[in-house]
DRENKOLRO-671528 format. One record per residue: residue number from 1; x, y, z of N, C-alpha, C in turn. Coordinates in nm, 2 decimals. Each point is the difference from the previous one (the first is absolute). Last residue first. Layout:
BEGIN
+------+--------+--------+--------+--------+--------+--------+--------+--------+--------+
: nuza :    n_X :    n_Y :    n_Z :   ca_X :   ca_Y :   ca_Z :    c_X :    c_Y :    c_Z :
+------+--------+--------+--------+--------+--------+--------+--------+--------+--------+
:  NUM :      X :      Y :      Z :      X :      Y :      Z :      X :      Y :      Z :
...
+------+--------+--------+--------+--------+--------+--------+--------+--------+--------+
***
This chain:
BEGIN
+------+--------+--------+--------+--------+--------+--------+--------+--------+--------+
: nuza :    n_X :    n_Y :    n_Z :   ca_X :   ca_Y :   ca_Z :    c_X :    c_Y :    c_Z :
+------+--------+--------+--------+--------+--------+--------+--------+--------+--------+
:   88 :  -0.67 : -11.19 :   3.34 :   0.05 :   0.17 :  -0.02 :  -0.01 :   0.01 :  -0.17 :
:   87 :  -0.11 :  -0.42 :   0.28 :  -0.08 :   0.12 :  -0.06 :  -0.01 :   0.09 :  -0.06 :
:   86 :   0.32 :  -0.28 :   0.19 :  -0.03 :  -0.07 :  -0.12 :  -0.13 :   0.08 :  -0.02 :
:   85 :   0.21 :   0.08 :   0.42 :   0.07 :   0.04 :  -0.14 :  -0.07 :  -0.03 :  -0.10 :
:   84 :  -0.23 :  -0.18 :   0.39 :   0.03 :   0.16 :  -0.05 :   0.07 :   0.04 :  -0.17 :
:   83 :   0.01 :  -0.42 :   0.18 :  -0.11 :   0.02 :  -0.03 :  -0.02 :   0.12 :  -0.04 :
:   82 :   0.41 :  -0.11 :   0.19 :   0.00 :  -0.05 :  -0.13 :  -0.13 :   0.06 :  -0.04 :
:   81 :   0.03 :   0.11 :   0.45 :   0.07 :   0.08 :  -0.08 :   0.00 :  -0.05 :  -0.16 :
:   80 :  -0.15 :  -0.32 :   0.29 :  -0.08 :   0.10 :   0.01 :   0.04 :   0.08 :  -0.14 :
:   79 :   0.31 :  -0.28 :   0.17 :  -0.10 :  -0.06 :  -0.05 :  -0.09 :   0.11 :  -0.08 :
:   78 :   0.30 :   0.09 :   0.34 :   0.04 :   0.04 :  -0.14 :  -0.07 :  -0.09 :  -0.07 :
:   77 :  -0.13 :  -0.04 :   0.42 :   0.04 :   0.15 :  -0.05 :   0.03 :   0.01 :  -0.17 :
:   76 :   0.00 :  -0.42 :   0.23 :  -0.14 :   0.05 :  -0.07 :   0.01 :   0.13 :   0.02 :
:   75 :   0.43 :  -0.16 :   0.12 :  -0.05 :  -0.08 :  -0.11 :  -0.16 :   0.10 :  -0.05 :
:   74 :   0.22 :   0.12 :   0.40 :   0.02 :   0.07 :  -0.13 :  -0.05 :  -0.09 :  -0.11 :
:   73 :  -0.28 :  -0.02 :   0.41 :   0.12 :  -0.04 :  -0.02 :   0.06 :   0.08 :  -0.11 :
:   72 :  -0.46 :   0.06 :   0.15 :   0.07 :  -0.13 :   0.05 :   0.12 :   0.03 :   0.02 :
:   71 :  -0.20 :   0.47 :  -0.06 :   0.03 :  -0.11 :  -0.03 :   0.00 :  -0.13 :   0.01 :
:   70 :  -0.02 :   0.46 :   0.15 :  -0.07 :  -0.14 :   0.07 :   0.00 :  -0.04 :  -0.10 :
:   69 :   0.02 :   0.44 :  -0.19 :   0.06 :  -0.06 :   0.09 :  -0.08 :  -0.09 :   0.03 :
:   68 :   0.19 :   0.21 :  -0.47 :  -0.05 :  -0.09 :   0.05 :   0.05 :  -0.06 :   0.16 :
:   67 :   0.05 :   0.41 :  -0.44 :   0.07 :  -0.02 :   0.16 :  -0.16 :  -0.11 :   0.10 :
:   66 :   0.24 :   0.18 :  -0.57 :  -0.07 :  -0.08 :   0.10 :   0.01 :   0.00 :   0.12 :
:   65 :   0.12 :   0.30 :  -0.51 :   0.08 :  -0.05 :   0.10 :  -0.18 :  -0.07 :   0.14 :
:   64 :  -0.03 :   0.25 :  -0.46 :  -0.02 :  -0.16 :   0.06 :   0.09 :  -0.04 :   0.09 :
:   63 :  -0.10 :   0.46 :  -0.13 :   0.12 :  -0.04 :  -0.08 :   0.00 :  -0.15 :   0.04 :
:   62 :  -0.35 :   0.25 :   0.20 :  -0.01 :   0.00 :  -0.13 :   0.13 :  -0.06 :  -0.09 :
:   61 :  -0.13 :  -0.26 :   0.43 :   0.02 :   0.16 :  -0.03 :  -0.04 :   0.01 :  -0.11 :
:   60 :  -0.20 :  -0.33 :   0.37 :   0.09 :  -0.04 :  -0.12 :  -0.02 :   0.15 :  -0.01 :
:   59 :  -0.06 :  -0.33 :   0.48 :   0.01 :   0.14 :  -0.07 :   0.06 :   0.02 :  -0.18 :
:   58 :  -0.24 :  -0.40 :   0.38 :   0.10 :   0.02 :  -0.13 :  -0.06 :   0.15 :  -0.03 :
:   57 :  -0.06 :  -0.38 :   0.43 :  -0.04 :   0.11 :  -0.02 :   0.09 :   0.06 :  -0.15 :
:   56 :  -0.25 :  -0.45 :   0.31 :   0.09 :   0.07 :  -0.08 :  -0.01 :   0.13 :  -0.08 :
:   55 :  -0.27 :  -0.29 :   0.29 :   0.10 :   0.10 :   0.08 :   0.08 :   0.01 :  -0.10 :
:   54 :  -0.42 :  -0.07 :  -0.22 :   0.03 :  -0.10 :   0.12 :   0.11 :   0.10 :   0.07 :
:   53 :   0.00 :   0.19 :  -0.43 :  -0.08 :  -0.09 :   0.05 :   0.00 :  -0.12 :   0.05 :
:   52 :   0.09 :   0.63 :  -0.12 :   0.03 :  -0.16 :   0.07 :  -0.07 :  -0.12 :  -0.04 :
:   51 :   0.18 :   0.51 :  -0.24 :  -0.06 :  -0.10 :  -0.02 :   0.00 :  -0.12 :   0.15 :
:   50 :   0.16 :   0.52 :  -0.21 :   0.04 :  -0.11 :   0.09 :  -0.16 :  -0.08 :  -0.02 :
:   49 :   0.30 :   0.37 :  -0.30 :  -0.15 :  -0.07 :  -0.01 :   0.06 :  -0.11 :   0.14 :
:   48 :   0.23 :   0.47 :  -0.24 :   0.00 :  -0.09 :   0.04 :  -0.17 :  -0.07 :   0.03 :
:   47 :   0.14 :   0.45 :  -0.21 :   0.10 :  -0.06 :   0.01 :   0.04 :  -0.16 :   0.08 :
:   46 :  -0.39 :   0.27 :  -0.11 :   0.05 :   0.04 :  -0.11 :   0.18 :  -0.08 :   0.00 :
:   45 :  -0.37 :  -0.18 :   0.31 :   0.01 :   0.14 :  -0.03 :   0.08 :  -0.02 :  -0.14 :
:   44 :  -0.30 :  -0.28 :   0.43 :   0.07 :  -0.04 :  -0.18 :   0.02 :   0.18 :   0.02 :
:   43 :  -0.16 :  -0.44 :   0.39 :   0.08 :   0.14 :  -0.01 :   0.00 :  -0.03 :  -0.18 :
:   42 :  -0.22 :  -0.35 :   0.16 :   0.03 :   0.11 :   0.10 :   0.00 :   0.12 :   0.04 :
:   41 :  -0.09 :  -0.50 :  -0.33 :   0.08 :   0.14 :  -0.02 :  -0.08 :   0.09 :   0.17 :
:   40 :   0.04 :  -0.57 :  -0.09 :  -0.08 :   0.14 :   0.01 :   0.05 :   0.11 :   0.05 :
:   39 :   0.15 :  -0.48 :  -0.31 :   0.04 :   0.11 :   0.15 :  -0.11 :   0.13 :  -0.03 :
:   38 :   0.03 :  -0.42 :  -0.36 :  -0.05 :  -0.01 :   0.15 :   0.04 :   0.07 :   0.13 :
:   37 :   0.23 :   0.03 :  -0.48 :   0.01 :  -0.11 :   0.09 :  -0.04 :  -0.02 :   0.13 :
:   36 :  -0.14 :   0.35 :  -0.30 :  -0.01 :  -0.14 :  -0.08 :   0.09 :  -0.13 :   0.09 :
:   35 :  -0.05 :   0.43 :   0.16 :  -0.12 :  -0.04 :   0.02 :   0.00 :  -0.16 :  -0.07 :
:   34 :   0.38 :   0.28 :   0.01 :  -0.03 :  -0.04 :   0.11 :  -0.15 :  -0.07 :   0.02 :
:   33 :   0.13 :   0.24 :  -0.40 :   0.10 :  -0.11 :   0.02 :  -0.06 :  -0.07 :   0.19 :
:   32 :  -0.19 :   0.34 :  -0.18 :  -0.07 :  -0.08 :  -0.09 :   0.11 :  -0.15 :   0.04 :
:   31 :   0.08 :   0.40 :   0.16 :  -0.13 :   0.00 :   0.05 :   0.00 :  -0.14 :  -0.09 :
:   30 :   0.35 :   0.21 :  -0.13 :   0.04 :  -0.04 :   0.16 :  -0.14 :  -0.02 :  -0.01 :
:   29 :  -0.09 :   0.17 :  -0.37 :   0.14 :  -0.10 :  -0.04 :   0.02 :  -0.08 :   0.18 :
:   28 :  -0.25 :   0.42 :  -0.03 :  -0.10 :  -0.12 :  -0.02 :   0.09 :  -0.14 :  -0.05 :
:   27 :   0.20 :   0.39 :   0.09 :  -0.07 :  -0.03 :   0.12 :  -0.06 :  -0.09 :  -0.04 :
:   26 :   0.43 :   0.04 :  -0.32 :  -0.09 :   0.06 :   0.06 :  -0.05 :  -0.07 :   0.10 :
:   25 :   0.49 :  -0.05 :  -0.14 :  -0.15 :  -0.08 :   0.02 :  -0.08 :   0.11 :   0.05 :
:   24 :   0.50 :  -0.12 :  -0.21 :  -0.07 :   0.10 :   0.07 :  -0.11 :  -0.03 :   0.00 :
:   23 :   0.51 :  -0.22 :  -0.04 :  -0.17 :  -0.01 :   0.03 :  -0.02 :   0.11 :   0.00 :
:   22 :   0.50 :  -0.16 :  -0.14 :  -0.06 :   0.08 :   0.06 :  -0.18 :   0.00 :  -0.05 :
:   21 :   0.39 :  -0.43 :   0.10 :  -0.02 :   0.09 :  -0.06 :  -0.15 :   0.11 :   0.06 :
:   20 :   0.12 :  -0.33 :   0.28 :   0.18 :   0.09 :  -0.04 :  -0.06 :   0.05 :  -0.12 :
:   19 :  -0.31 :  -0.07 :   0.44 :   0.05 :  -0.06 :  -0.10 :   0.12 :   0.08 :  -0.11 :
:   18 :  -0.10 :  -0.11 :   0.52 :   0.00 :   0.11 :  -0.11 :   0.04 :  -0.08 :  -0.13 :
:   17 :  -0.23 :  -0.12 :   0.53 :   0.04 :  -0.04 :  -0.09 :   0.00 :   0.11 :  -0.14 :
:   16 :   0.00 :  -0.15 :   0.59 :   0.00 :   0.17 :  -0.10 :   0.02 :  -0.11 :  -0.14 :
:   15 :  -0.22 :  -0.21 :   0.54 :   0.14 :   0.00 :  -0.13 :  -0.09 :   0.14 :  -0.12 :
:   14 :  -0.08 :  -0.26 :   0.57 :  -0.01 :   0.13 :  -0.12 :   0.14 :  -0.02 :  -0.15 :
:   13 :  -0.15 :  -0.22 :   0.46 :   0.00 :  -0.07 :  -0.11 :  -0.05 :   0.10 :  -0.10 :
:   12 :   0.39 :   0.05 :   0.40 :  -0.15 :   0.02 :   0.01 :  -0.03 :  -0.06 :  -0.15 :
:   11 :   0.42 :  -0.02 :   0.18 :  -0.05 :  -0.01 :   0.10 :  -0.18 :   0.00 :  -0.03 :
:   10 :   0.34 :   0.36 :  -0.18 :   0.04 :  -0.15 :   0.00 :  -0.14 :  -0.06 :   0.09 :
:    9 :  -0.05 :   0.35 :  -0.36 :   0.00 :   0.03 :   0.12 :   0.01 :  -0.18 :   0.10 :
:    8 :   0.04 :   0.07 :  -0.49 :   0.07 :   0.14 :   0.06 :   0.00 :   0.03 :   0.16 :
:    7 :   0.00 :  -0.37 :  -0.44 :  -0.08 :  -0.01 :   0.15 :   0.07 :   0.15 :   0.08 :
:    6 :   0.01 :  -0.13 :  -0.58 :   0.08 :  -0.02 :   0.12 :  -0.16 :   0.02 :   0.14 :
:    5 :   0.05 :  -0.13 :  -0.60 :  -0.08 :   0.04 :   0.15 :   0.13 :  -0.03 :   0.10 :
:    4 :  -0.02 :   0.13 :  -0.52 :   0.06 :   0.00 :   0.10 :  -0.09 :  -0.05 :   0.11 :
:    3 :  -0.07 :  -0.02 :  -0.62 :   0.00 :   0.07 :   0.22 :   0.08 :  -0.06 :   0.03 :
:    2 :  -0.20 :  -0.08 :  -0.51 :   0.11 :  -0.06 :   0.10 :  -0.03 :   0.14 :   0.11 :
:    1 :  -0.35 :  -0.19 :  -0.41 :   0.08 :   0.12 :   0.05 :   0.08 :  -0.05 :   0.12 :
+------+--------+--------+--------+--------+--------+--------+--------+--------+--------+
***
């Protein structure tokens, strides 16, 4: 699946990642995804699941759009994000 990641907030190691076609993901879809790549879920609702692990922090929605902060770098941001997608 192809995305976008940009860095929305300059300066900081937060990156947004959307993917271009349209997702919809139940709770247990975001639950299941974050867990499978080793993040401990947080937060989960009907419209979002935040997940951390270690100081990284990944928010995933229902429409799979991503908001991954502390990052390394963008590289292993969008690293990550591949892992993600490829669950969807």
């Amino acid at each position: 699946m192809e995305y976008r990641i940009t860095s929305p907030c300059k300066g900081t190691n937060t990156y947004e990642i959307i993917p271009s076609k349209n997702v919809k993901l139940s709770r247990d879809d975001m639950i299941s995804c974050l867990e499978k790549c080793g993040f401990e879920v947080s937060i989960s609702s009907d419209m979002l699941a935040v997940g951390r692990n270690g100081p990284t922090e990944l928010t995933i929605y229902t429409r799979g759009k991503l908001i991954i902060k502390h990052a390394k770098d963008k590289k292993s941001a969008e690293s990550l994000a591949k892992e993600i997608i490829s669950l969807l």
